[in-house]
GULOZA-7325 format. One record per residue: x, y, z of N, C-alpha, C in turn; residue number from 1. Coordinates in Angstrom, 3 decimals. Example, Ala and Ser with C-alpha at 12.3 -4.5 7.8 and 13.67 -1.06 7.14 Angstrom:
residues 2
PT     n.east    n.north       n.up    ca.east   ca.north      ca.up     c.east    c.north       c.up   kolnu
PT     13.190     -5.690      7.800     12.300     -4.500      7.800     13.200     -3.300      7.800       1
PT     12.850     -2.250      7.080     13.670     -1.060      7.140     12.900      0.030      7.870       2
This chain:
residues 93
PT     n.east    n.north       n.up    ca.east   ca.north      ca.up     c.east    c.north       c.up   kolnu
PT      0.844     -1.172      0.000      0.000      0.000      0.000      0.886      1.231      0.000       1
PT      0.753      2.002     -0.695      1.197      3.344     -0.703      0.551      4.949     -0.610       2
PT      0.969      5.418      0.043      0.155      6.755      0.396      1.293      7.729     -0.171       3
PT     -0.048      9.134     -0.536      0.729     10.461     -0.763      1.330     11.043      0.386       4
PT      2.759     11.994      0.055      2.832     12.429      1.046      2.191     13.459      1.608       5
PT      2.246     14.133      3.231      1.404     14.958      3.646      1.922     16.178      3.002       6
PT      3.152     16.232      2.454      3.745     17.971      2.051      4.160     17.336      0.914       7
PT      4.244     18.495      0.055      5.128     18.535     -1.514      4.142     18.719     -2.433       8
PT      4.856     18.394     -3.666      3.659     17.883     -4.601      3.604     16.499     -5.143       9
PT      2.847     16.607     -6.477      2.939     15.204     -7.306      4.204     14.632     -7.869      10
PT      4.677     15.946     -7.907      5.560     15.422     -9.095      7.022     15.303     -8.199      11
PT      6.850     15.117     -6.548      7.568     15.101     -5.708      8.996     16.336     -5.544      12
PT      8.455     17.303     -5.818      9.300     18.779     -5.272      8.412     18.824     -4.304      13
PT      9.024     19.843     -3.854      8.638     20.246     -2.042      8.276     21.995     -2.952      14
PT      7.234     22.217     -1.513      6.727     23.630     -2.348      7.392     24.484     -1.607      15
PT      7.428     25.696     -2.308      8.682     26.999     -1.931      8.164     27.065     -0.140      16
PT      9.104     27.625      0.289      8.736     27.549      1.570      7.547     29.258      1.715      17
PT      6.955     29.271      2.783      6.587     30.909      2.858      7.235     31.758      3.469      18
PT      7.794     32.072      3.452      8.947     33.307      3.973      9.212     34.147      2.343      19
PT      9.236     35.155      2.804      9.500     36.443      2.035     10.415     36.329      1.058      20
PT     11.843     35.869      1.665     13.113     35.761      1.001     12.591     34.256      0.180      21
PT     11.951     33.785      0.782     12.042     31.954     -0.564     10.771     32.976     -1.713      22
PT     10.032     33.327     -1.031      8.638     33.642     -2.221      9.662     34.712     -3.224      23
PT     10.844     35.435     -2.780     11.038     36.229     -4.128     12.082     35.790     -4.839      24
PT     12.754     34.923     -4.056     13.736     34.414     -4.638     13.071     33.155     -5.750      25
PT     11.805     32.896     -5.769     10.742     31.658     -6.767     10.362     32.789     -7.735      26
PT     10.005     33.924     -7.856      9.081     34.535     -8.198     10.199     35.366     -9.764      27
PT      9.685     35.440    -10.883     10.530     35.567    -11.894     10.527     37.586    -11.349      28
PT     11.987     37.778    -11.842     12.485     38.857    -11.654     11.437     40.144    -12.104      29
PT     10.493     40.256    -13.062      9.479     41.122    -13.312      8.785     41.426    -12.254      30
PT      8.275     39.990    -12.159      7.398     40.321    -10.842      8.273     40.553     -8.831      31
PT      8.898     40.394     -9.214     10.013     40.771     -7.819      9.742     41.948     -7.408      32
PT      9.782     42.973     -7.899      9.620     44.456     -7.490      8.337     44.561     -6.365      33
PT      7.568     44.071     -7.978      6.131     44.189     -6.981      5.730     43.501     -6.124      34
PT      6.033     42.229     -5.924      5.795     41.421     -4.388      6.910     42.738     -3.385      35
PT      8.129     43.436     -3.297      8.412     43.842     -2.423      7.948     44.961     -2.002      36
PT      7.164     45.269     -3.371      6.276     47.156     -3.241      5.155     46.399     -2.317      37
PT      4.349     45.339     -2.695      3.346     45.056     -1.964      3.669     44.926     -0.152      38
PT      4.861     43.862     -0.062      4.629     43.662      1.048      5.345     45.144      1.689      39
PT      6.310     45.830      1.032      6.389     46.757      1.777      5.467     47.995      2.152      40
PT      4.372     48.262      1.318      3.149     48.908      1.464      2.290     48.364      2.749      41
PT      2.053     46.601      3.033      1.091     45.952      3.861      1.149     46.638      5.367      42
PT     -0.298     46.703      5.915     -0.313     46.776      7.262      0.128     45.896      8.297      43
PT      0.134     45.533      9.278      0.058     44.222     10.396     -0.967     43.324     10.037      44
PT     -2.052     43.929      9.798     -3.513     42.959      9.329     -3.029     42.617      7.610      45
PT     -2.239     43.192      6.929     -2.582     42.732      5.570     -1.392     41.890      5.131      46
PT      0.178     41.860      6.069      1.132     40.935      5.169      0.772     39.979      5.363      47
PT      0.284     39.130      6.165      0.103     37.188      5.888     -0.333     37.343      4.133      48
PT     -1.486     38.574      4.458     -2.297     38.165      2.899     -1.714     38.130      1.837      49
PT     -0.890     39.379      1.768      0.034     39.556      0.578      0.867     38.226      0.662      50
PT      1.461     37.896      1.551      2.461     36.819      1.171      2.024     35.524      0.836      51
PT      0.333     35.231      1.517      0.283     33.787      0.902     -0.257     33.751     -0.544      52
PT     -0.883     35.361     -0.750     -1.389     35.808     -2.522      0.065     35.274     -3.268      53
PT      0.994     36.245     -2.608      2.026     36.064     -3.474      3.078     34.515     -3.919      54
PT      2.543     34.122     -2.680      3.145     32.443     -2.233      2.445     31.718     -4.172      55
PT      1.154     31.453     -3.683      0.682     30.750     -4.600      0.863     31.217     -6.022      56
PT      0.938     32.551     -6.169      1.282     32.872     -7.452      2.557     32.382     -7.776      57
PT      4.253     32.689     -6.537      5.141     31.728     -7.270      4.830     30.343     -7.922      58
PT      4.516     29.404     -6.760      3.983     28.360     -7.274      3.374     28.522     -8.335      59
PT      2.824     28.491     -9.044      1.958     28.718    -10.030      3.099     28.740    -11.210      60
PT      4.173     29.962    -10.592      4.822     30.171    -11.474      5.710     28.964    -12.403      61
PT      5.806     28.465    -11.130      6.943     27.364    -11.244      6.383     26.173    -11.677      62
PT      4.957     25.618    -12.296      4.311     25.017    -12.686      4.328     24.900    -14.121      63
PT      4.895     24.003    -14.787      4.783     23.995    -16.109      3.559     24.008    -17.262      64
PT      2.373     24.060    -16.467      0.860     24.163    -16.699      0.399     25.734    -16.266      65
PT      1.664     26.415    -15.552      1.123     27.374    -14.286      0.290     28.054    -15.668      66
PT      1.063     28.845    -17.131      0.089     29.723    -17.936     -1.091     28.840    -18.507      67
PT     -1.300     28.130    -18.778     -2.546     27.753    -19.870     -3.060     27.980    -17.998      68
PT     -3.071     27.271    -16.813     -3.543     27.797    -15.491     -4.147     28.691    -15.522      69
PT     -3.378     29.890    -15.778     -3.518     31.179    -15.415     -4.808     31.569    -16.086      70
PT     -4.602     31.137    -17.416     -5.089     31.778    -18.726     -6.482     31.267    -18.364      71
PT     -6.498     29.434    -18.182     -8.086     29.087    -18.070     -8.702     30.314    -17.261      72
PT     -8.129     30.515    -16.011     -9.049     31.305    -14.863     -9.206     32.217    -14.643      73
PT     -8.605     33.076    -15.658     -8.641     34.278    -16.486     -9.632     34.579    -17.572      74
PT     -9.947     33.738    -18.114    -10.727     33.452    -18.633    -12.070     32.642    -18.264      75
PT    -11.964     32.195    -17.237    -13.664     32.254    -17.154    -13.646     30.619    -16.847      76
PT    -12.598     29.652    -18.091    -12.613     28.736    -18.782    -12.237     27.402    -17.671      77
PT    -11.768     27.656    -17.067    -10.954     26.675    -15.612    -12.206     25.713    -15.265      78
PT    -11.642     24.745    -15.215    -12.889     23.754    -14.398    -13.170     23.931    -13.005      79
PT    -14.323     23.618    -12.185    -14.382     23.757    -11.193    -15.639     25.130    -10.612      80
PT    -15.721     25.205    -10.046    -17.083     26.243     -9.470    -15.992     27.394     -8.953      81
PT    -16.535     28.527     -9.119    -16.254     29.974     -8.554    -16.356     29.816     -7.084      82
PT    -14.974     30.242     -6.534    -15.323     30.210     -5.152    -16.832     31.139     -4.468      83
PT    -16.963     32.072     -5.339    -18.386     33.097     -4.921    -19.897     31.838     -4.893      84
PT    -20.089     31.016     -5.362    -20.472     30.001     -6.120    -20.617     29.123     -4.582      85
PT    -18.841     28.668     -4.138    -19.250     27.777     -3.288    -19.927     28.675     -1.367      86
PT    -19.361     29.335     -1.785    -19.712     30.653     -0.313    -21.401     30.713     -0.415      87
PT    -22.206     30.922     -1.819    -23.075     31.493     -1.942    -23.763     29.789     -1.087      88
PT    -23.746     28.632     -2.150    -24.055     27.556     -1.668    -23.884     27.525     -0.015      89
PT    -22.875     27.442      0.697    -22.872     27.327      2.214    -23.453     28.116      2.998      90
PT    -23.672     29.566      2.563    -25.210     30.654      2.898    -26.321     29.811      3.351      91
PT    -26.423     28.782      2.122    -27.933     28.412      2.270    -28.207     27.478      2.818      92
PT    -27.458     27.258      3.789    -27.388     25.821      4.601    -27.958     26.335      5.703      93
């Protein structure tokens, strides 16, 4: 019997860690600036946010699917329900 592991991914890399210095050091040099304009703009209440926004976008980056990704859910086109979609559904419970 074999199980997934609890961390990493599929394709067995380990995902960037979250800390500031791993998310910009993943994150292609264009976008570098602006993860540091962001988090250096954030309040006390707003860096977790910025950094785990910015977390998943490295990832993403580093995904060899990450653009047609991007592009589906950008487009509308991505499988799966709109998170507004699943919120609205749990309302009505």
């Amino acid at each position: 019997m074999s199980a997934a592991p609890l961390h990493g991914h599929h394709d067995g890399t380990q995902p960037i860690p979250r800390t500031q210095d791993a998310v910009a050091a993943a994150l292609p040099p264009a976008q570098r600036m602006e993860f540091y304009r962001e988090m250096g703009e954030a309040t006390d209440e707003e860096i977790g946010g910025v950094l785990r926004r910015w977390w998943l976008r490295a990832e993403l980056y580093r995904d060899p699917e990450g653009d047609r990704i991007h592009a589906a859910v950008q487009a509308g086109t991505a499988p799966g329900v709109p998170a507004s979609e699943v919120l609205r559904r749990l309302g009505e419970r």
